[in-house]
C-alpha positions as CSV (number, residue, x, y, z in Angstrom):
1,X,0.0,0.0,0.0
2,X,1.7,3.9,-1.0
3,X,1.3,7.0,-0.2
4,X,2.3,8.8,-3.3
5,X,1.3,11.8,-5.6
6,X,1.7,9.9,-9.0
7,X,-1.0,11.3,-11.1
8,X,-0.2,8.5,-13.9
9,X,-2.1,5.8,-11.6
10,X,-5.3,7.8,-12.4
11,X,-7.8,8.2,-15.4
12,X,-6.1,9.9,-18.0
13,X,-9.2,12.3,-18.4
14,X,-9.5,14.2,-15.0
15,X,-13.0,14.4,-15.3
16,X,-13.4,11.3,-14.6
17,X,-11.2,10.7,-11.2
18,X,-13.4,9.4,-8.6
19,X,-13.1,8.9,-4.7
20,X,-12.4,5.2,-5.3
21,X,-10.4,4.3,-8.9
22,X,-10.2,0.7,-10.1
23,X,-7.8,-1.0,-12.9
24,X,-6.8,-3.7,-13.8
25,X,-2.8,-4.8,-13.9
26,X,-0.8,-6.4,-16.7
27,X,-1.4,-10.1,-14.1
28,X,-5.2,-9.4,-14.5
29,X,-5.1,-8.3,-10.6
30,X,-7.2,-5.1,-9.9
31,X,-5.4,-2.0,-8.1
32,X,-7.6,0.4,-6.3
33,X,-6.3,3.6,-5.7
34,X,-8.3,6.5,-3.4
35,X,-8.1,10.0,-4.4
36,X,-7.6,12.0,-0.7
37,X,-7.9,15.2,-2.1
38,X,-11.8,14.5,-2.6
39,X,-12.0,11.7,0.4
40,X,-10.8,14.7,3.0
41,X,-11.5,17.4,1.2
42,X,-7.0,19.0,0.5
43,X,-6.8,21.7,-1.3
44,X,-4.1,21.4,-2.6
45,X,-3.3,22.4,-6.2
46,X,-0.4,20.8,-6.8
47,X,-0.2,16.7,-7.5
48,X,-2.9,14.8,-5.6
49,X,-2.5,12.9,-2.1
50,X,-3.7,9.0,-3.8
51,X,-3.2,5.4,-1.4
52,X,-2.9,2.8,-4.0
53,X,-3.4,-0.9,-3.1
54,X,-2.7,-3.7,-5.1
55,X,0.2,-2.1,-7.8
56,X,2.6,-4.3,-8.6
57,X,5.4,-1.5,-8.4
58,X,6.5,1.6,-6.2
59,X,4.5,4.4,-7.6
60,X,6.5,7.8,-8.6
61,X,6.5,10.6,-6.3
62,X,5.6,8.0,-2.7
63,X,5.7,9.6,0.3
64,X,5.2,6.6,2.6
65,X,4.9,2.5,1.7
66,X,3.0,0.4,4.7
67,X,1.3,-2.6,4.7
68,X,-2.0,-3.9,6.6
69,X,-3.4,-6.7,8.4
70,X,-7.0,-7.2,9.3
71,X,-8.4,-7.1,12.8
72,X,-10.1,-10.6,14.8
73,X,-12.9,-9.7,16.7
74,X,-12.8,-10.9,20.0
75,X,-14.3,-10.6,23.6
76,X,-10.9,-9.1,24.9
77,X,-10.5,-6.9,21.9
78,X,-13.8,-5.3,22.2
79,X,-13.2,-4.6,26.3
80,X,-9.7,-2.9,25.1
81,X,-11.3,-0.6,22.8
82,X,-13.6,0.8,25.2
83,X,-10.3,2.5,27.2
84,X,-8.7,3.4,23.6
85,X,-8.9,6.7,24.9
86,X,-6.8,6.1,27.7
87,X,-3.5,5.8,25.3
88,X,-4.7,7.2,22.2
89,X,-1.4,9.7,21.5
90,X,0.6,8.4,23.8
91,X,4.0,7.8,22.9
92,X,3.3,9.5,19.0
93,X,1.2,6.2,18.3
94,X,-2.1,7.1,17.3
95,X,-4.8,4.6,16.7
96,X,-7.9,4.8,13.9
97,X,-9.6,3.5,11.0
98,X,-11.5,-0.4,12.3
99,X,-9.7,0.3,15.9
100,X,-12.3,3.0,16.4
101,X,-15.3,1.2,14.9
102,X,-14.4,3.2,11.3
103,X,-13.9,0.6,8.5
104,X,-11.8,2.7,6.1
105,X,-7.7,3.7,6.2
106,X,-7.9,5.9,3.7
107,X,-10.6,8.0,5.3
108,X,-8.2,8.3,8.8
109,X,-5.5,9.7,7.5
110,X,-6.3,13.0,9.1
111,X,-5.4,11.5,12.5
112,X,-1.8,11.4,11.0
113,X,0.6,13.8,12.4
114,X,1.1,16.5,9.9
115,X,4.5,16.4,9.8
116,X,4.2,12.6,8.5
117,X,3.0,14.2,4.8
């Protein structure tokens, strides 16, 4: 998964850029890549904030690479989130997204420091 600004990922005709862009790559895999400028609402008119998931390269221009894992319900995990407030910041960690009962990363990235982007 990036964090990039590589515009080349994205329909060709601007018009048509969407929240969520799907394609297909050369292994007949699909790639999703979410525009953030119109997820969160940047304005910024330079290149666009995208996450990509799913390309089978480093975009150009990436800011940050990461990878994901899915959360396992549980009894014990459900107890823990109710005192996520507790150590939420602590320690520059900062927890969002399915931890906080929101299902998307792209959508949290707000909760990032800024000095991360």
């Amino acid at each position: 998964m990036f964090l990039h600004r590589d515009a080349k990922l994205m329909p060709r005709n601007q018009t048509a850029w969407s929240a969520w862009n799907f394609r297909e790559t050369v292994d007949n895999k699909v790639c999703l890549t979410y525009w953030l400028n119109a997820i969160q609402n940047i304005d910024d008119k330079g290149l666009p904030f995208l996450v990509t998931i799913n390309f089978p390269q480093t975009p150009e221009s990436t800011v940050l690479k990461w990878s994901i894992g899915y959360l396992v319900p549980s009894l014990a995990a459900s107890k823990a989130s109710l005192d996520l407030h507790t150590i939420q910041g602590k320690r520059n960690i900062v927890f969002c997204g399915a931890y906080q009962g929101i299902l998307t990363y792209a959508t949290n990235l707000h909760f990032l420091p800024t000095n991360v982007i």
